[in-house]
N, C-alpha and C positions, 0 to 999 in steps of 0.2 A: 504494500500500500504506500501509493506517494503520499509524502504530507508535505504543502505550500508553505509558503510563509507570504503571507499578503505584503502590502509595503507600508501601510499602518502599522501592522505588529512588530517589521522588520526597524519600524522606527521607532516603537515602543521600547523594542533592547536596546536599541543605541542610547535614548535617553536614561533608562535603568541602570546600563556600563557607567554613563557619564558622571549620573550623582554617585555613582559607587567611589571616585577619584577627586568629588568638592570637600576640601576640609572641612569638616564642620564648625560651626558657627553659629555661638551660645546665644540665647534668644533671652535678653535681659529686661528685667519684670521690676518696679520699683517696690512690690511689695513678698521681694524673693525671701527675706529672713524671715515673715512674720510670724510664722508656726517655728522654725531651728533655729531661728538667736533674736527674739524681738525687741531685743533692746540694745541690738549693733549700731543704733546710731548714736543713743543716749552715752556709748561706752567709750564713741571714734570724738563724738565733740568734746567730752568732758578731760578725754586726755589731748587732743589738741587745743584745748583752751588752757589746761593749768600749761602745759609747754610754752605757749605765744604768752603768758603771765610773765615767765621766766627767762625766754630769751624773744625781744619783738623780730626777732629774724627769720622766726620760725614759720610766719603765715608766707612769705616771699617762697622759700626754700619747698615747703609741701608744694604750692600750685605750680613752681619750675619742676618737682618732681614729676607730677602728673602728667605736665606735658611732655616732659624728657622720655618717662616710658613710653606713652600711647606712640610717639612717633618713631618709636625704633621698631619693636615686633609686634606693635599693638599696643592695647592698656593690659598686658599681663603679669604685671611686677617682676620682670626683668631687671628691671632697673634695681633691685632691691637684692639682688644674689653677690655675695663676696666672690672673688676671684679665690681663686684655689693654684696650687700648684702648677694645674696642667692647662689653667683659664684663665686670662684678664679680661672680667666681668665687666659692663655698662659703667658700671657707678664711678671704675678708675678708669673709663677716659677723660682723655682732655675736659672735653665740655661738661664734665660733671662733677670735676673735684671739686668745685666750691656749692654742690646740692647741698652735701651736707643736711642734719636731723633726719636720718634714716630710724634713729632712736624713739623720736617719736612715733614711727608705724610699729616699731616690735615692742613698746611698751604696750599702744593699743592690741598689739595682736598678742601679747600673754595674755593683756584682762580680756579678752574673746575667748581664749583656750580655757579659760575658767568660768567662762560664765557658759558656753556652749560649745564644746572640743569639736576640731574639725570640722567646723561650719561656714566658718567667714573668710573668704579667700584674702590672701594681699593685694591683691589689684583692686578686688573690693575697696579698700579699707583704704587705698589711695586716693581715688577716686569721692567717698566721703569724707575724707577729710580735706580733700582741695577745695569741695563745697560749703564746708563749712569755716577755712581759713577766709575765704572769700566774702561770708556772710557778717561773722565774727568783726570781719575787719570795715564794715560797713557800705557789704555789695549785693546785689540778691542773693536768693533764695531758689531754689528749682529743688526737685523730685529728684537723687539719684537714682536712676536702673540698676538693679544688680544682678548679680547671675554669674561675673567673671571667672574665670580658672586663672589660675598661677601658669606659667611656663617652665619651662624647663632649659630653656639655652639662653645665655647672656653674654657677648661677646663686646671687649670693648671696640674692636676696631668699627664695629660699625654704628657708632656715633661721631661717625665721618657723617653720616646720613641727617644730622639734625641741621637746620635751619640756623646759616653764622649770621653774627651779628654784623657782618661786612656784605650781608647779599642784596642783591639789586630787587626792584618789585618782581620780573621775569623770574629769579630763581624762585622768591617766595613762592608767586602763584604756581611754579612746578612743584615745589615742593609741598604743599599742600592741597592741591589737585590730587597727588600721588596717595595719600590718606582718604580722599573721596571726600574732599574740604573746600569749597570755594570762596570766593574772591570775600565775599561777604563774612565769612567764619576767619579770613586770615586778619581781616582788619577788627573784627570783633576781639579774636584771641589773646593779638596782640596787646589788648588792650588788659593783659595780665600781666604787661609792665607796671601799673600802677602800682602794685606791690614789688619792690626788689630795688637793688642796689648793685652795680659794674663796679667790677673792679679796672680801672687805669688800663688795660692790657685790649680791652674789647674795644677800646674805642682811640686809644691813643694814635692811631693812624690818621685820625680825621683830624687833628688838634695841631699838628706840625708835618711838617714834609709831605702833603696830600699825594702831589702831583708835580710833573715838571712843571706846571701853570700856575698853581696854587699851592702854597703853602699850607695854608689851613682848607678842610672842605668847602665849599663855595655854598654850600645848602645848609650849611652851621651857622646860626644868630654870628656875630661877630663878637660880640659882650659876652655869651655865655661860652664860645671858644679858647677866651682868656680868661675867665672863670673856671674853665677847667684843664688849661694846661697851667694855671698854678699850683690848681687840689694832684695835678700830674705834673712834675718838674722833671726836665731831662735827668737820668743820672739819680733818680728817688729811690734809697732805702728799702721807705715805708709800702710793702709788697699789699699791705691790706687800703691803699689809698682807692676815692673812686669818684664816685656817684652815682646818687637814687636816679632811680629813673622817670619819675617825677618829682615834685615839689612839696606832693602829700603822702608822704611813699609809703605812711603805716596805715593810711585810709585809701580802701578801695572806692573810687571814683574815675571820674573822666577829663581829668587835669591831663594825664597822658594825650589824647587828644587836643588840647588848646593849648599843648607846648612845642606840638608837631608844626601847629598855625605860625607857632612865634618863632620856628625854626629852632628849637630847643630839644629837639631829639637825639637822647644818647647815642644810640647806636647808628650805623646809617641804614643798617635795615629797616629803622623806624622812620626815619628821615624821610626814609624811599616812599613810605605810602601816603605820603603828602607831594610829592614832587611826581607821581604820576598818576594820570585822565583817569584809573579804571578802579584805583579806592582813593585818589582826595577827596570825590563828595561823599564818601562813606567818612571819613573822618573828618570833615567837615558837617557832615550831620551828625555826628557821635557827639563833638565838641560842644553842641547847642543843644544837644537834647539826653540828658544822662542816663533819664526810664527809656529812652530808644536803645542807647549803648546796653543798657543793664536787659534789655527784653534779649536784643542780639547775643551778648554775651551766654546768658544763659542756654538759648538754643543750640548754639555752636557749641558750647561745655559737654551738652550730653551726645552733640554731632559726633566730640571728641573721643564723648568715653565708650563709642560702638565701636571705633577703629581695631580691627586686627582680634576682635573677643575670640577666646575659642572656646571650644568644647571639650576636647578629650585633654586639657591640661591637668592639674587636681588640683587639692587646696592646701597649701604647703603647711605644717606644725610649726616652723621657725622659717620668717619670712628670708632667710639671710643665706637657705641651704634648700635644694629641692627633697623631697621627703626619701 
């Protein structure tokens, strides 16, 4: 007996092969803990609050963490594994040695082990607490999703792949196209400069010796150029010198924006989204309207935290080692 195969069915295996070979892709729910640890969030703010009591550094350092992992292999707390022996882990590259308060997730994640063992992943627990350094510090509010896994690979070299502070608007918008982030999410996100502090090194290129044309960057205020090649003198000791990157840098707001206007952007990737046609009237409407920036913001944050989720990761016991 012959048996056919019609070209519907013959296309029905081809589609069944195909999802056999899509990584899976955790489907995150904002009300994931509330039967397995329903009080993960009461446990993630109350230790990231007494931390930000103790050192005000600490709200900057969570939300650069957040971003620092989501854009390397996802939001999978990668970024949170020590380097070993035979690995140099995310957290000792270059662009991450001054994250620093790693401390504060593995304190949060004992009182988790204790209040509900192996329920609350580290991605999770990043991820809430960027929402709430955010809030804390007098920025909105949104729903975290949860649902994340832990990863298992953390390689420094490629935070070669993060976003410098030397990139043109052209690399930004690749570079966050590449995450499945558009125009509107790069100039919202960015707007998580309002919290944080450069050190001399990220931006001391813009300050002296630009260009064969220009000394200093030509898209630097003039006045705050020499305002910060003082806080940066040639030949400086002092390795911890810098600057906030706003003017209100322990209050989350939208000052980051109306210093873009005045030409007062650290970095010159910040610089950059004021100096081109396809986000200055996004930062120019962020600048005038704060509940616009703060609605944006938040949208793009949870845009953020779906980047790279996965599914067959696990939930690691010590965020510092995979299980």
């Amino acid at each position: 007996m012959t048996v056919s195969i019609t070209e519907t069915s013959f296309l029905q295996i081809i589609f069944l092969i195909c999802l056999t070979f899509v990584p899976l892709q955790a489907k995150l729910d904002s009300h994931y803990y509330d039967r397995t640890c329903s009080q993960v969030e009461n446990i993630i703010f109350e230790t990231v609050r007494n931390a930000s009591n103790h050192d005000p550094k600490v709200p900057a350092r969570i939300l650069r963490m957040f971003f620092h992992d989501c854009f390397i292999r996802g939001c999978d707390a990668s970024v949170l594994l020590d380097s070993t022996p035979e690995n140099k882990a995310e957290k000792d590259g270059p662009p991450n040695i001054s994250v620093r308060s790693f401390y504060v997730i593995d304190e949060a994640k004992a009182k988790l082990e204790a209040a509900c063992p192996l329920s609350v992943s580290c991605a999770d627990i990043i991820a809430i607490a960027a929402r709430d350094v955010v809030t804390m510090s007098g920025g909105p509010y949104w729903n975290v999703l949860k649902g994340r896994k832990d990863g298992r690979v953390s390689k420094a070299n490629e935070t070669i792949n993060l976003p410098a502070p030397s990139f043109n608007t052209i690399q930004l918008i690749q570079s966050f196209a590449e995450r499945g982030l558009g125009v509107k999410d790069l100039v919202a996100l960015s707007g998580g400069h309002s919290l944080g502090f450069s050190h001399c090194s990220s931006f001391e290129a813009r300050i002296r010796n630009f260009s064969s044309s220009h000394y200093v960057d030509p898209s630097m205020n003039g006045e705050f150029a020499e305002n910060l090649g003082q806080k940066c003198p040639k030949g400086r000791r002092d390795h911890n010198a810098g600057e906030f990157l706003d003017s209100t840098a322990s209050t989350f707001d939208n000052d980051y924006y109306i210093r873009l206007l005045a030409g007062k952007g650290v970095f010159g990737s910040d610089q950059a989204l004021f100096g081109d046609y396809r986000t200055r009237w996004i930062v120019e409407s962020f600048s005038r309207d704060k509940d616009l920036f703060f609605k944006e913001f938040k949208a793009s944050m949870v845009k953020l935290g779906n980047v790279g989720v996965i599914e067959d990761g696990e939930v690691r016991l010590n965020c510092r080692v995979v299980n």
